[in-house]
VODRENTOR-934138 format. One record per residue: z, y, x of N, C-alpha, C in turn; residue in three letters. Coordinates in steps of 0.05 Angstrom, whole numbers, plus 5000, padded with zeros to 4 digits. Each point is the difference from the previous one (the first is absolute). Example, Ala and Ser with C-alpha at 12.3 -4.5 7.8 and 13.67 -1.06 7.14 Angstrom:
% VODRENTOR-934138
515648865264500050244982500050245018ALA
498650214993500150245016501450224985SER
% end
This chain:
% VODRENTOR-934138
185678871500500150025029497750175010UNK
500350135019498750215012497449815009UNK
497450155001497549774993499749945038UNK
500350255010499849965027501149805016UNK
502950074991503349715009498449805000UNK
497949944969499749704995498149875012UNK
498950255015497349895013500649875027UNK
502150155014500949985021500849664989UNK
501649994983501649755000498749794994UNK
497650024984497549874990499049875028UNK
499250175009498649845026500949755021UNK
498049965008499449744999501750025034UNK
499450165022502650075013502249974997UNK
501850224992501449914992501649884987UNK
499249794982499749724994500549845014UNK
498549995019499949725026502150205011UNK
500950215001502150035021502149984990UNK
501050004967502249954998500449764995UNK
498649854991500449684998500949805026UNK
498450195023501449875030502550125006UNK
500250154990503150195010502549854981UNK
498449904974501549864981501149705017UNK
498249925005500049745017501549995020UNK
500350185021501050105013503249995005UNK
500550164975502450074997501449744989UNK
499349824976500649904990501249755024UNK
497449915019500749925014502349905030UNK
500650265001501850165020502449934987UNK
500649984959502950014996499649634999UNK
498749984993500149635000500949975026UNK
498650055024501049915022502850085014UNK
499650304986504750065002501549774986UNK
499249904978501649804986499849895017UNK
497749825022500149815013502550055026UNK
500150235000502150035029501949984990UNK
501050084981502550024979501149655000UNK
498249804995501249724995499849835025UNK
498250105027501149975019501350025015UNK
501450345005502650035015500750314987UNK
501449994972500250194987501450285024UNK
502249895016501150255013497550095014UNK
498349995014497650155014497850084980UNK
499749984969497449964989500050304998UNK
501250195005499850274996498450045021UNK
501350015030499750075029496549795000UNK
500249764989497449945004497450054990UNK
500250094979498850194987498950225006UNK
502150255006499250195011498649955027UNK
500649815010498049845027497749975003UNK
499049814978497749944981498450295010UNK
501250164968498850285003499050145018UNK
502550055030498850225011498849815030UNK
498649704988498449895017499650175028UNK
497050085009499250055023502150225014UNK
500250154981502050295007502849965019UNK
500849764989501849945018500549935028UNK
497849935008498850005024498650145021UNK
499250264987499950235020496649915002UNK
498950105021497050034996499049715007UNK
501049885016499049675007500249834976UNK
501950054984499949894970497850024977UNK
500050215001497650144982497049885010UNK
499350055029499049705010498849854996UNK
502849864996499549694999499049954966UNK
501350214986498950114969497249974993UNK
498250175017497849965000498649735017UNK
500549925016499849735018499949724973UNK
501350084981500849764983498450064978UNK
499350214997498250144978497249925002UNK
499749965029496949965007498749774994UNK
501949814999497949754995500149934961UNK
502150144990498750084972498150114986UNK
499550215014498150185000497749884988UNK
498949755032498149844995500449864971UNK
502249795007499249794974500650214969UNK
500150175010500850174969496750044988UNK
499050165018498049985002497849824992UNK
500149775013498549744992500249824969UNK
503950044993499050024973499850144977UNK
500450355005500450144990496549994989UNK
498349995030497850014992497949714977UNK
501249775018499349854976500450064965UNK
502150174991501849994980498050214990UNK
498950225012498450234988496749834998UNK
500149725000497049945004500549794973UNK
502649864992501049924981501049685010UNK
500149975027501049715007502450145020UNK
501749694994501350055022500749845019UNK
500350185022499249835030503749885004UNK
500649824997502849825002499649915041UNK
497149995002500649995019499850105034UNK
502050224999500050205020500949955019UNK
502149774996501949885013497449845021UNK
498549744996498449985025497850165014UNK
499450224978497950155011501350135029UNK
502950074988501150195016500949845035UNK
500849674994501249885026497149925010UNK
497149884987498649935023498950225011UNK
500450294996497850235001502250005025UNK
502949995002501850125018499949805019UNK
499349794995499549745032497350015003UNK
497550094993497850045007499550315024UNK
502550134992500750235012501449985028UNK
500949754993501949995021499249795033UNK
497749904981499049835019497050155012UNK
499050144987498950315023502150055014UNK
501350234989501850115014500949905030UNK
500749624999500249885019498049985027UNK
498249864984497549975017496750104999UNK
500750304993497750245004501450185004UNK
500249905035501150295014497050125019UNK
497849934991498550175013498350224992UNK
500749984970500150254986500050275004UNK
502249985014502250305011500650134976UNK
499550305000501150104980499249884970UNK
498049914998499549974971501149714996UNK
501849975004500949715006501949984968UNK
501350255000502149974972498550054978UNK
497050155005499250094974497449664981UNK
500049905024498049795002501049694984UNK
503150065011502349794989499550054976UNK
501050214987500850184970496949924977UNK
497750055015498149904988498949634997UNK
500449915031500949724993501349854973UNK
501750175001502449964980499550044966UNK
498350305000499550014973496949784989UNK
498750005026497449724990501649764996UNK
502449885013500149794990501749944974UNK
501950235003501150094965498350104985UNK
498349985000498050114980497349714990UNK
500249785024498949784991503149824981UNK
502350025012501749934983500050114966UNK
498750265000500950054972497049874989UNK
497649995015497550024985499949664985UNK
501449795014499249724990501450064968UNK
503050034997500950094967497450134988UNK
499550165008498050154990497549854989UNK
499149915015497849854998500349754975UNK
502649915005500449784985500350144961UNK
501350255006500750114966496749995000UNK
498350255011497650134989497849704993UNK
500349835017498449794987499749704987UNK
503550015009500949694982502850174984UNK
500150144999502950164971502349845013UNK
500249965032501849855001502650235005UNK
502750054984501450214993501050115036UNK
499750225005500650125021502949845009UNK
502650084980503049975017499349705009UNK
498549784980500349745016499550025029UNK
496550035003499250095027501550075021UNK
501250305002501050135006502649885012UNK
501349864971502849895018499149785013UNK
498149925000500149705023498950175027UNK
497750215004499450105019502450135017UNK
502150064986502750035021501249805014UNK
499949714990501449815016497249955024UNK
497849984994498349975023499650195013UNK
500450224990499850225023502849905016UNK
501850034992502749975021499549785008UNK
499949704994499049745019497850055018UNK
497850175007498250205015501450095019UNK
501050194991501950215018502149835011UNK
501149844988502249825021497849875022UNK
498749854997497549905015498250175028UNK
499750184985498450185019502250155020UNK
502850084992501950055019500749785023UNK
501049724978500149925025498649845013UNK
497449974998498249895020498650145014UNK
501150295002498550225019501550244997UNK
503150074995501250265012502549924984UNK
501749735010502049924993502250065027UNK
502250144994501050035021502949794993UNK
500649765008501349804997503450075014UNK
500050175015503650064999500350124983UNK
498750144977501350124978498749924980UNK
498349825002499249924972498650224984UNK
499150185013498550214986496350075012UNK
498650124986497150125009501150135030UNK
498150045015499850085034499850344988UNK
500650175017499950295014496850054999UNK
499550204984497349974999499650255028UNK
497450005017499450225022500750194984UNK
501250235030499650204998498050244981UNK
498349925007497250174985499649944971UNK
501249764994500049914967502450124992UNK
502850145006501050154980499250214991UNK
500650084983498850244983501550185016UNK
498850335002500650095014503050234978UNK
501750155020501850084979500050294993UNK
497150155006500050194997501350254995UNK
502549985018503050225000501849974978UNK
499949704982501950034981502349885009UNK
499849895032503049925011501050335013UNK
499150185003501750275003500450104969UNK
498749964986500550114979503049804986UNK
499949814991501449844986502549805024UNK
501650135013501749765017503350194999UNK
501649845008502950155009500250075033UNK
501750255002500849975031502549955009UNK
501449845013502550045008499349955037UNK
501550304999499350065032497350005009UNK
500049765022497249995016498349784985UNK
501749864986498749774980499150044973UNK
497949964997497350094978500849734989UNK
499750004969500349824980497450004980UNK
497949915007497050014977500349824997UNK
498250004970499149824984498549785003UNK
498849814985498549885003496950094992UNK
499950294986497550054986498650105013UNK
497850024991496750115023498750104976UNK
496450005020498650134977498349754982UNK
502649815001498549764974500650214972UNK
502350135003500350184971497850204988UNK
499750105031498050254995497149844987UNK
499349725009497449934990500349894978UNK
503549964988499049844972499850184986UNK
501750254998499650204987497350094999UNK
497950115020497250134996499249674986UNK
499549785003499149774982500750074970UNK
502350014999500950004973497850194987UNK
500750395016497650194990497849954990UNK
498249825027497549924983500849754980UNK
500949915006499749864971499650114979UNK
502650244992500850184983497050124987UNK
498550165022497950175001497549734985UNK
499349675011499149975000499349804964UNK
503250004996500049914973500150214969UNK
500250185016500250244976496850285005UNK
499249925022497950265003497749935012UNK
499349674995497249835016499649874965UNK
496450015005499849784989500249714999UNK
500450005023500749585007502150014992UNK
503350215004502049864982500150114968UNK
498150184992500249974973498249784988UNK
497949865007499949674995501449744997UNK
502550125026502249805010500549984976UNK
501550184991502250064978499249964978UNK
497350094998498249894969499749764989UNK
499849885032499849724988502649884995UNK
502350095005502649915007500849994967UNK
499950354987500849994981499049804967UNK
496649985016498349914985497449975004UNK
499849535009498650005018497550024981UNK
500049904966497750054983498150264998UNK
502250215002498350295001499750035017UNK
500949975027499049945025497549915004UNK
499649884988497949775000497050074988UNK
501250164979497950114982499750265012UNK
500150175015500150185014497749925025UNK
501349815009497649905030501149935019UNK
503050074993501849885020499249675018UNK
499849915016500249745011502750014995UNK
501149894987503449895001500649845014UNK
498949745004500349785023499850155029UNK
498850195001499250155029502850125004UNK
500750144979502950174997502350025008UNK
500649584984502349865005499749845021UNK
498050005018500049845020501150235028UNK
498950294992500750215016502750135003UNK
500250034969503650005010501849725008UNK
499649844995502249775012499450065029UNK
497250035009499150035034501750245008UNK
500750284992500450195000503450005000UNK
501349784980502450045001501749805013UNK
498049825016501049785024499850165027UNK
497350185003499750175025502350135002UNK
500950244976502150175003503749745008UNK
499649834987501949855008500149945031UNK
498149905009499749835020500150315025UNK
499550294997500350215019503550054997UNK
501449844983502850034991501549905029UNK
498449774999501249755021499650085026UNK
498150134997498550115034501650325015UNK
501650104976501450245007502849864997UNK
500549844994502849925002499949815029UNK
498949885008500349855019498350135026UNK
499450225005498850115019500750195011UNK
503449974988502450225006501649955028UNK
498649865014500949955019502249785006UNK
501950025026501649804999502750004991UNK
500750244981501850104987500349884970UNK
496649954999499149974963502349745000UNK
498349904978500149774980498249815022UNK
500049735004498549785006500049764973UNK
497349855006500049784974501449855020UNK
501949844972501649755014499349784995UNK
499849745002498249844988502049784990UNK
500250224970501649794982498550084971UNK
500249784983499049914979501050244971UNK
499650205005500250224978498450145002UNK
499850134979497650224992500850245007UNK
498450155010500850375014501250124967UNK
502250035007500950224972498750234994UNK
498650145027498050284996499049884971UNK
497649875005497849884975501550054970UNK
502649885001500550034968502550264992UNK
500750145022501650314999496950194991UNK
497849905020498050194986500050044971UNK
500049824990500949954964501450124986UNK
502250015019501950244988499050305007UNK
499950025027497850315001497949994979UNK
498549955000498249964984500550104972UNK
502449814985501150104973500950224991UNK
502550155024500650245006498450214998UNK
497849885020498750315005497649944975UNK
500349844978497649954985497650025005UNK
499149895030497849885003497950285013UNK
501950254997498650295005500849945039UNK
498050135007499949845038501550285011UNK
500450204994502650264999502049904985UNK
500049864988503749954990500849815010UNK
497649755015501449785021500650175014UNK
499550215013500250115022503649944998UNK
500550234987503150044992501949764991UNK
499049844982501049754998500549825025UNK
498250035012500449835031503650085011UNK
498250355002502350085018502549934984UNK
500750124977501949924990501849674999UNK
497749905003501449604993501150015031UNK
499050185032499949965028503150034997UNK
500050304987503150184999501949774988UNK
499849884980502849844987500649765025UNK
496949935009500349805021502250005028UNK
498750315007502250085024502050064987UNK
501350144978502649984996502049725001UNK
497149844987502449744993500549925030UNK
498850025024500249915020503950135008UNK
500550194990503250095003501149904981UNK
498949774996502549914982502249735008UNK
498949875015501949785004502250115013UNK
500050325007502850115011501750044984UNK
499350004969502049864980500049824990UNK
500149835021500149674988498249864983UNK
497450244992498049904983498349785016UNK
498949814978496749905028498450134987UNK
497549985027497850174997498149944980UNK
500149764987497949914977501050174971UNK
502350185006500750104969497750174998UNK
499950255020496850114988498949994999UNK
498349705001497749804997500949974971UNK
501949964990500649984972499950254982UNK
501050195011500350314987496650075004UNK
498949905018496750194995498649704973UNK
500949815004498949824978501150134967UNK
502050065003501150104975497950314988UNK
499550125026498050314999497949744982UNK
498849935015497449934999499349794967UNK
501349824992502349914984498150274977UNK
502550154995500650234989496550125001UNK
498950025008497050175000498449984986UNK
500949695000497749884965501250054980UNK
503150064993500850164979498550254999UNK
499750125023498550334992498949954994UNK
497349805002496449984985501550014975UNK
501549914986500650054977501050254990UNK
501150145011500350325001497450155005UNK
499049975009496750135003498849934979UNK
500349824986498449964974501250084979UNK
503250074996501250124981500250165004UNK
499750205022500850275003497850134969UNK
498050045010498050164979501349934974UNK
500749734986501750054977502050214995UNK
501849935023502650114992499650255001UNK
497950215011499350215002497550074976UNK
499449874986498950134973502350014981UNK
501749674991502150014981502450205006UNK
499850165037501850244998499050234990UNK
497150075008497950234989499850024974UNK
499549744981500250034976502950074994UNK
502849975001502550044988499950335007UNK
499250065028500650415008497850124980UNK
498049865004496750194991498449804971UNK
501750054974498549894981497450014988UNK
498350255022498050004984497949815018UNK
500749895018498349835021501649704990UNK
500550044980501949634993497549874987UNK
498350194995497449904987497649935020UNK
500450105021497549985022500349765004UNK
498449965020499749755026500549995026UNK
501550215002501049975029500849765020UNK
499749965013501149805013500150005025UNK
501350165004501050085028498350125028UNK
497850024990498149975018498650404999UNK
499550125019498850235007498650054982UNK
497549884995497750064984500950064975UNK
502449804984500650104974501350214993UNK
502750085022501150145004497750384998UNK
498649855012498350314997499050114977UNK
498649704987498949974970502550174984UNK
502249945001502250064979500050275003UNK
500050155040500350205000497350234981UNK
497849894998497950144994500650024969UNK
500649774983500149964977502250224996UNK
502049985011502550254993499250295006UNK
498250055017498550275008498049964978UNK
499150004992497949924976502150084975UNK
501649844993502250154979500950275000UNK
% end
C-alpha cells in the first residue's frame, strides 16, 4: 500500500471519523428494521423522512435543528469533558435541570438588571451547575467515592430541587409548568429568526432558536482551545489518563478532579440556562418526577463526537436533525418515541466503534504486510511516526 494512503488512514482522525460514521450508519439500518416491523408499508417513506430531517421543512426546520442541538452541545460538553479528564460525569442530567430553574427563577425576579439580565441568569446558572458537579468531585478526589454513584444520585436531588424551587416561587398552576421568565431574561436572537423561518404570504413562520446556539458553539471553541493549547487542560488530561504520573510530575490531581467535575456541572448547568431562557415559545420545567433527558443524550453526543468539543459540535447538530425529522413521522402512523429508539440504536452502535478504533491499526498492518512484504518484518502499527520510520528505512535501501 502506497505509504502516504496509509498515513492518511493511520491517523488517528480519521479513525475517530470513520468509526462514528460506522456507528452511524449501522445505526440508521437497525432503526429501518425498526420501521419495517412497525408498519412495514411506510418503512421506506419513513425512512427517507428520518433522513431528509430538517430539509424538509424549509428554513424554520433547520431551526428548530439547531434549537435542539443547543442544549446538547452543553451536556455533550460536560461529559465529553469529564471523559478527557478520565471520569465520567453520568450526571448532566441534574446539573443541567437545577442550572435551568436557577435560571429561571432570575430570569423571574431580577428584572432590575435590564439588559444584563439574560447574561447574569446564564452565569447564575453555570455557578450553581458547577457547585452541582464539584460535591461528586470532592467526594472521588478525597474519599474514592466512584463518580457514576455520586453523580447518579445528584440527578434525582437536583430534579427534587428544581421541582421545589419552581414551584414555591415561579409555578404557574393553570399549566402546571415554570412561569414566563421577563422580557430582558430571554436571550436575545441576534437575526437568526430572519435568517432561519418560512414565509407564507404576510405570515412569517420562525423558529424557536436564538443566540443560545451561537454561545454554545464559541463555549464549545474555548473549550476546544483550552483543553488542547493551555496548560491547565493539558494537566486536566494528564491526570485523567494517569493520575500516578500525574502525580509524579506535580500535578495536584485532587485539585484536577475536583476542577473538572466543577467545570463539567458549570458547562451543564449554562445547558439549562440557554434552553429555558428561550423565551415563551421554549421548553418550561414541569413539575413531574423524571430526569431532563438533555443530561443523559449528552452521553450520546459525547460518544459520537468522542469527547473532541468540534465533533460535539456536529454530533449535537446531527442527533437535533434525526430529532426534527422524527417529529414527521406520526404522519405515517409512526409514534414519536421510534427516533428516541433509532438515535439509541446510533448511540448503542458507537461503543462497537471504540472497538473499530482499536482494530483499525491491526487490520491495516496485517493488510500492509500481505501488499508490502518487506515491512511484514517491521513494527508498524498504524501510527505516523512508524509509518515514516519504514519510509526512511526503504530510502536507506
Amino acid at each position: 500500500m502506497n505509504n502516504k494512503v496509509l498515513r492518511v488512514l493511520s491517523g488517528e482522525g480519521f479513525n475517530n471519523a470513520v468509526s462514528s460514521i460506522i456507528a452511524i450508519v449501522i445505526g440508521l439500518l437497525f432503526g429501518f428494521l425498526i420501521l419495517i416491523i412497525a408498519n412495514p408499508d411506510n418503512a421506506v417513506e419513513g425512512f427517507l423522512t428520518i433522513l431528509g430531517g430538517g430539509f424538509m421543512g424549509g428554513g424554520q426546520a433547520m431551526g428548530q435543528v439547531l434549537y435542539y442541538a443547543t442544549p446538547l452541545i452543553m451536556t455533550g460538553l460536560s461529559v465529553g469533558c469529564a471523559f478527557k479528564t478520565g471520569l465520567f460525569n453520568i450526571g448532566a442530567s441534574g446539573q443541567f435541570i437545577i442550572g435551568g430553574a436557577v435560571a429561571i427563577y432570575v430570569g423571574v425576579y431580577w428584572t432590575s438588571l435590564g439588559s444584563a439580565h439574560w447574561i447574569i441568569a446564564i452565569l447564575c446558572a453555570a455557578i450553581v451547575g458547577g457547585l452541582w458537579g464539584a460535591l461528586p468531585g470532592l467526594l472521588k478526589a478525597f474519599f474514592n467515592v466512584h463518580e457514576v454513584i455520586a453523580t447518579i444520585m445528584m440527578n434525582y436531588i437536583g430534579m427534587y430541587t428544581a421541582n421545589y424551587i419552581i414551584r414555591q416561587y415561579a409555578y404557574d398552576a393553570n399549566r402546571n409548568l415554570s412561569m414566563d421568565v421577563a422580557k430582558t431574561a430571554e436571550i436575545p436572537k441576534w437575526g437568526l429568526d430572519d435568517i432561519f423561518y418560512n414565509q407564507f404570504g404576510a405570515y412569517k413562520e420562525t423558529s424557536s432558536l436564538n443566540g443560545g446556539f451561537i454561545i454554545a458553539v464559541v463555549i464549545a471553541i474555548v473549550v476546544y482551545i483550552i483543553f488542547n493549547k493551555t496548560i491547565f487542560g493539558y494537566e486536566l488530561m494528564a491526570v485523567g489518563h494517569n493520575k500516578d504520573a500525574g502525580k509524579y510530575a506535580g500535578i495536584n490531581s485532587k485539585k484536577q478532579i475536583i476542577m473538572s467535575m466543577i467545570i463539567a456541572g458549570a458547562l451543564a448547568g449554562v445547558g439549562g440556562a440557554l434552553v429555558f431562557l428561550s423565551g415563551p415559545s421554549a421548553r418550561h420545567i414541569a413539575i413531574v418526577d423524571e430526569l431532563a433527558v438533555d443530561g443523559f443524550n449528552g452521553i450520546s453526543v459525547a460518544l459520537l463526537g468522542l469527547s473532541n468539543p468540534i465533533g460535539i459540535i456536529f454530533s449535537s447538530i446531527f442527533i437535533g436533525y434525526l430529532d426534527q425529522g422524527g417529529t414527521y413521522l406520526q404522519g405515517l402512523n409512526y409514534m414519536p418515541e421510534v427516533i428516541e429508539i433509532i438515535v439509541a440504536c446510533i448511540i448503542y452502535f458507537s461503543a462497537f466503534s471504540l472497538l473499530f478504533r482499536k482494530f483499525m491499526p491491526m487490520i491495516l498492518k496485517k493488510f500492509n504486510k500481505a501488499y508490502d512484504p518487506e515491512l511484514a518484518s517491521g513494527t508498524l502499527q498504524g501510527n505516523t511516526a512508524n509509518i515514516k520510520n519504514a519510509e526512511t528505512e526503504g530510502g536507506q535501501k
